[in-house]
Structure formats: C-alpha cells, structure tokens
C-alpha positions as CSV (number, residue, x, y, z in Angstrom):
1,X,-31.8,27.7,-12.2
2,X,-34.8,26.1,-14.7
3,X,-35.8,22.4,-13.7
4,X,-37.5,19.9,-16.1
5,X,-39.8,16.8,-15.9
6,X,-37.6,13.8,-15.7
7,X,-38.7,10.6,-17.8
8,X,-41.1,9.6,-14.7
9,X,-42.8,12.9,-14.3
10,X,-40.4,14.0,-11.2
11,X,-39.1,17.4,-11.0
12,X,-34.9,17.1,-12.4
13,X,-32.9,19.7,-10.8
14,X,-29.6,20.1,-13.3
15,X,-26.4,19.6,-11.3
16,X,-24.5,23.0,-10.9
17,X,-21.2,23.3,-12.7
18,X,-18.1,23.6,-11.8
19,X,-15.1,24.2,-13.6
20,X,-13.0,21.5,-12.2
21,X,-13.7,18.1,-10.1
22,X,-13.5,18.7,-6.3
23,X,-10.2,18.8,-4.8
24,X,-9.2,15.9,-3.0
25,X,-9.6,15.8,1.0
26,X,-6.5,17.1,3.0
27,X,-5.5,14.4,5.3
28,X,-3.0,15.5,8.1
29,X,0.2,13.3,8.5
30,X,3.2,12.6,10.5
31,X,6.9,13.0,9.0
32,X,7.9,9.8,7.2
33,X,8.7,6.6,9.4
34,X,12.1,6.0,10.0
35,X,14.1,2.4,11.0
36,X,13.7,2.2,14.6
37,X,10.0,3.8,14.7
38,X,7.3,1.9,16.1
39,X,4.6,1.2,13.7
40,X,0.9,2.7,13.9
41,X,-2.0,1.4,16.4
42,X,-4.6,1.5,13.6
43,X,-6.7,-1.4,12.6
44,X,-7.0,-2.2,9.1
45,X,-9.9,-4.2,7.7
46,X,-9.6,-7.5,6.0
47,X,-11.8,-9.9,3.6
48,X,-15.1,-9.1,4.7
49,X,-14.5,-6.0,6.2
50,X,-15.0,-8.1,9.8
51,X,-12.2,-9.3,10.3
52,X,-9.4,-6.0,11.4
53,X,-5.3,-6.6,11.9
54,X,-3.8,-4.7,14.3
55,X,-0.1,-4.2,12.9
56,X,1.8,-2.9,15.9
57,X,0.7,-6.1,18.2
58,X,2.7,-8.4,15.5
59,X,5.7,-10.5,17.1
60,X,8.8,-11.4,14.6
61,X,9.5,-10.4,11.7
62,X,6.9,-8.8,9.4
63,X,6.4,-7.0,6.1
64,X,4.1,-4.3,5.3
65,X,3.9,-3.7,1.0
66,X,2.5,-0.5,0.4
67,X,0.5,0.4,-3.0
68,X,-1.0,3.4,-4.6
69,X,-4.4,1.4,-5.9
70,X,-5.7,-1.6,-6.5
71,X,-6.2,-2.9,-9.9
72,X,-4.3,0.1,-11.4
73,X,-1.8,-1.8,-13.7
74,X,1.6,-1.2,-12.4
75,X,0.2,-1.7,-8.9
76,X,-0.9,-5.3,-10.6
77,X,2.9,-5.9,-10.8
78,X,3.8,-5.2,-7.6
79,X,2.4,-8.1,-5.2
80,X,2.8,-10.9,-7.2
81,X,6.1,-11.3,-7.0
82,X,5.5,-11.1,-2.7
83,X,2.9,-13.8,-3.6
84,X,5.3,-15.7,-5.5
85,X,8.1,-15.3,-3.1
86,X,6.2,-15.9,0.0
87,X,7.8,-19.5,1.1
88,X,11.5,-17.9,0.4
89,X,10.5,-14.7,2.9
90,X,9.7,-17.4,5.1
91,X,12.7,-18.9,4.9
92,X,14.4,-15.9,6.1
93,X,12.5,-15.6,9.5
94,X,9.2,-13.4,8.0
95,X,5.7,-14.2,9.7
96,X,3.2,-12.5,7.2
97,X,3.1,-10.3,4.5
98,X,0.8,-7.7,4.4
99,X,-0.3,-5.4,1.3
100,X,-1.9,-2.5,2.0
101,X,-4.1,0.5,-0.1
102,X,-6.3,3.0,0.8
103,X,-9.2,0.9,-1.2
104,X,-12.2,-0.4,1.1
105,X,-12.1,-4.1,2.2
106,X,-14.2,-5.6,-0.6
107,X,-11.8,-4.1,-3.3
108,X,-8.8,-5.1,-1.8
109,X,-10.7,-8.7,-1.4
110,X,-11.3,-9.0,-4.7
111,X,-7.9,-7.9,-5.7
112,X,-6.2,-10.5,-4.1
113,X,-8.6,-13.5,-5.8
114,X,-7.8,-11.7,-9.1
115,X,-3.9,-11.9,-8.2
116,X,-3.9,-14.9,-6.4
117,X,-6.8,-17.3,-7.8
118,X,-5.1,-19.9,-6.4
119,X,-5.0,-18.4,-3.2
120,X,-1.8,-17.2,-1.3
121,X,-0.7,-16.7,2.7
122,X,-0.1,-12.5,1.8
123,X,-2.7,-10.6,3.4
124,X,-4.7,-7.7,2.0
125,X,-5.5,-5.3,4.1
126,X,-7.7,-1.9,3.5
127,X,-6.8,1.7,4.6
128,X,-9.9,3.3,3.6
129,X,-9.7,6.7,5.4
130,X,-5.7,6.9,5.1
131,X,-5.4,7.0,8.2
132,X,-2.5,4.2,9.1
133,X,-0.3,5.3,5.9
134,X,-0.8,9.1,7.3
135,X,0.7,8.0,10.3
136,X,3.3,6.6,8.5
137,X,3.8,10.1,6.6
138,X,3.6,7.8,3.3
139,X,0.3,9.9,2.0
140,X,0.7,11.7,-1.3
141,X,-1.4,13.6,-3.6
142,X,-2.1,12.3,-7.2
143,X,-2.6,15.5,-8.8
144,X,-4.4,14.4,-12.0
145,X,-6.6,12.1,-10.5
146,X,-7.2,14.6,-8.0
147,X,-7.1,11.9,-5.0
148,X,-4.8,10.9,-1.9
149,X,-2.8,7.6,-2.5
150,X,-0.4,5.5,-0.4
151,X,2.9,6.0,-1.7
152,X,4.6,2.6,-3.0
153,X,6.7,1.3,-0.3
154,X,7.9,-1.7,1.9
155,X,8.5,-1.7,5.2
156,X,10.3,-4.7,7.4
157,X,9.4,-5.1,11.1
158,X,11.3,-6.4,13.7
159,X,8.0,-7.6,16.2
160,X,6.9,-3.8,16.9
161,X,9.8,-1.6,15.5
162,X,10.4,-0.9,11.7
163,X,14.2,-1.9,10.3
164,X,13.9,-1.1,7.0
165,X,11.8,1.6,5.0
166,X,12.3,2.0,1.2
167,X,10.0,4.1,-0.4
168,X,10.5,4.8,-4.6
169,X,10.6,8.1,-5.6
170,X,8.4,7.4,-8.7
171,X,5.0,5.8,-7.2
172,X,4.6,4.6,-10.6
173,X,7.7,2.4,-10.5
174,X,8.6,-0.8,-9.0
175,X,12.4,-0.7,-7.9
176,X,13.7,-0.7,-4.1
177,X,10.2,-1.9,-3.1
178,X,10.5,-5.2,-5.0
179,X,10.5,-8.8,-3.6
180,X,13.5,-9.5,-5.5
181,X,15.1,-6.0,-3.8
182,X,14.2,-6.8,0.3
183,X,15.1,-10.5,-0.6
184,X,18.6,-8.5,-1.8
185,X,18.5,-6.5,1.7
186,X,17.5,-10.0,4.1
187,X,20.1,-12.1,2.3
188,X,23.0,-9.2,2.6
189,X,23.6,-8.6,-0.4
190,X,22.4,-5.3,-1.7
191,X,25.3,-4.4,-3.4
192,X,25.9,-7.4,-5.8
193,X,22.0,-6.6,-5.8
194,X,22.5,-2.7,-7.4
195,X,25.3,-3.7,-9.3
196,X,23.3,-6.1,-11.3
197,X,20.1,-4.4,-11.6
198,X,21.1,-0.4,-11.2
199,X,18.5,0.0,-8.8
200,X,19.2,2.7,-6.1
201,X,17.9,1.7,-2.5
202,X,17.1,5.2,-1.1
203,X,19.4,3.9,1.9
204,X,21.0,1.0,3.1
205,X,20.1,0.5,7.3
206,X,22.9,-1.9,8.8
C-alpha cells in the first residue's frame, strides 16, 4: 500500500477496497408478536433524545405505527393520515399514538416538524439499535440498501397487552397498516372495510 501527501502536507493513507459495502449488522430477534403478547420493556427516545417512553407501563388503549425510515417517501405517506385522524382515534377510547423507526431521536424529531408543521399529539419515538422492534420480531433486512429496518406495521394495545397486530407483506406499501384500515378494525367494520377497498388484513382478531 503507497500513501501520498494530502493537500495539507499530511500523510493520506488510500482506503482499502472492497468489492461490496459492509453487510448489515445481525440483530437477534424474538418470533413475531401475537394479540394477547405483552409488549417490550425498552425505552425509546423522544425529541431531544432526553426525554424516553417506556411503552409497556402505558394504561388504555394505545397505538404503536411502525415504519421502515424516516423521510423515505412512502414512509412520508404513512403517518399523516394517524396525524390527521388523531381526534377520531380518540374518539374511539385511544390515549396516544406512537410512530416508531429505527432512526436516532433528532431524525425522527425533525420528521415529525416536517410532517406535522403545525404540530400534532402523535409521538415520535426512535429505535436506534432495533432493539424494541427485535423484540417484537418485526426486524427485517433491506437487501439492497444493505441495512436492518422495522417492518411497516401497527399494533393496538389494550393498557399492557397487544389486541391487534397487522403487519403488510410489502414494507413498501401502505394497506392493513393504514389509519383508515384500524379505524375499519375499532369501528367493526372490516368487512364493508375489504369489500370497498380490496385490502387483505393478514387476520381479523375478534
């Protein structure tokens, strides 16, 4: 390996090449969570990256939005309509609203002021190791991008237990994880719901 004066004099040591970008990190996790599971310990940090939210201490009902990234443009399409939604979900008995990806605090900050620059009640909350969707067994690997992403999903709680998981097959697309599709589920009527649209809820809990 030959080095070579840099623009300041210093000794530049060429980076060694590889034929491909690093592999993403493996990340152990549990089988996906089911209705009836109780919901990771993990803190997840918020706004300033001081401020953490414990998700299994929540009482009532609660939803957790899951997303692959921030700012990648069909995850731009996902939260707003949670966002614009958020007084009819409380109208059906939910406390908050939580969106979560495995982006550090600041980006998922600044994501939610570019969504919501009006400001909105859903929360944004950062995974940054992957550690609480891992638990959840919602990891996957984005092969191209070579990186670990959340899959896109929603999840309603009942205080500490889950009652509803739907997870879409495509992370890419925006079906049974909809507002317009748990609104469906809450108001009971999910089948009127995949008549209309032909969206296919993975299942149907009681």
């Amino acid at each position: 390996m030959t080095t070579r004066l840099g623009r300041y004099g210093f000794a530049v040591v060429p980076e060694p090449r590889t034929s491909s970008p690093p592999a993403a990190p493996k990340i152990p996790q549990s089988a996906q969570i089911a209705p009836g599971s109780k919901i990771s310990a993990r803190r997840l940090a918020e706004g300033d990256a001081r401020t953490f939210r414990a998700l299994d201490g929540l009482v009532s009902r609660n939803i957790i939005v899951g997303v692959p990234a921030a700012f990648a443009p069909n995850c731009d399409a996902h939260p707003p309509g949670y966002i614009r939604n958020y007084e009819q979900f409380r109208a059906r008995g939910v406390s908050d609203i939580f969106v979560v990806a495995l982006n550090d605090a600041f980006v998922m900050d600044a994501w939610k002021r570019h969504l919501a620059p009006e400001g909105t009640a859903v929360h944004f909350v950062s995974d940054t190791d992957g550690s609480f969707v891992a638990d959840l067994g919602l990891l996957y690997h984005d092969a191209p991008l070579r990186s670990v992403r959340a899959k896109r999903f929603v999840i309603l709680m009942e205080d500490t237990q889950v009652q509803y998981v739907a997870v879409e097959d495509d992370p890419c697309a925006i079906t049974c994880t909809s507002a317009d599709a748990l609104l469906a589920y809450l108001d009971g009527r999910v089948g009127r719901y995949v008549r209309e649209t032909g969206v296919q809820f993975e299942a149907i809990p009681s």
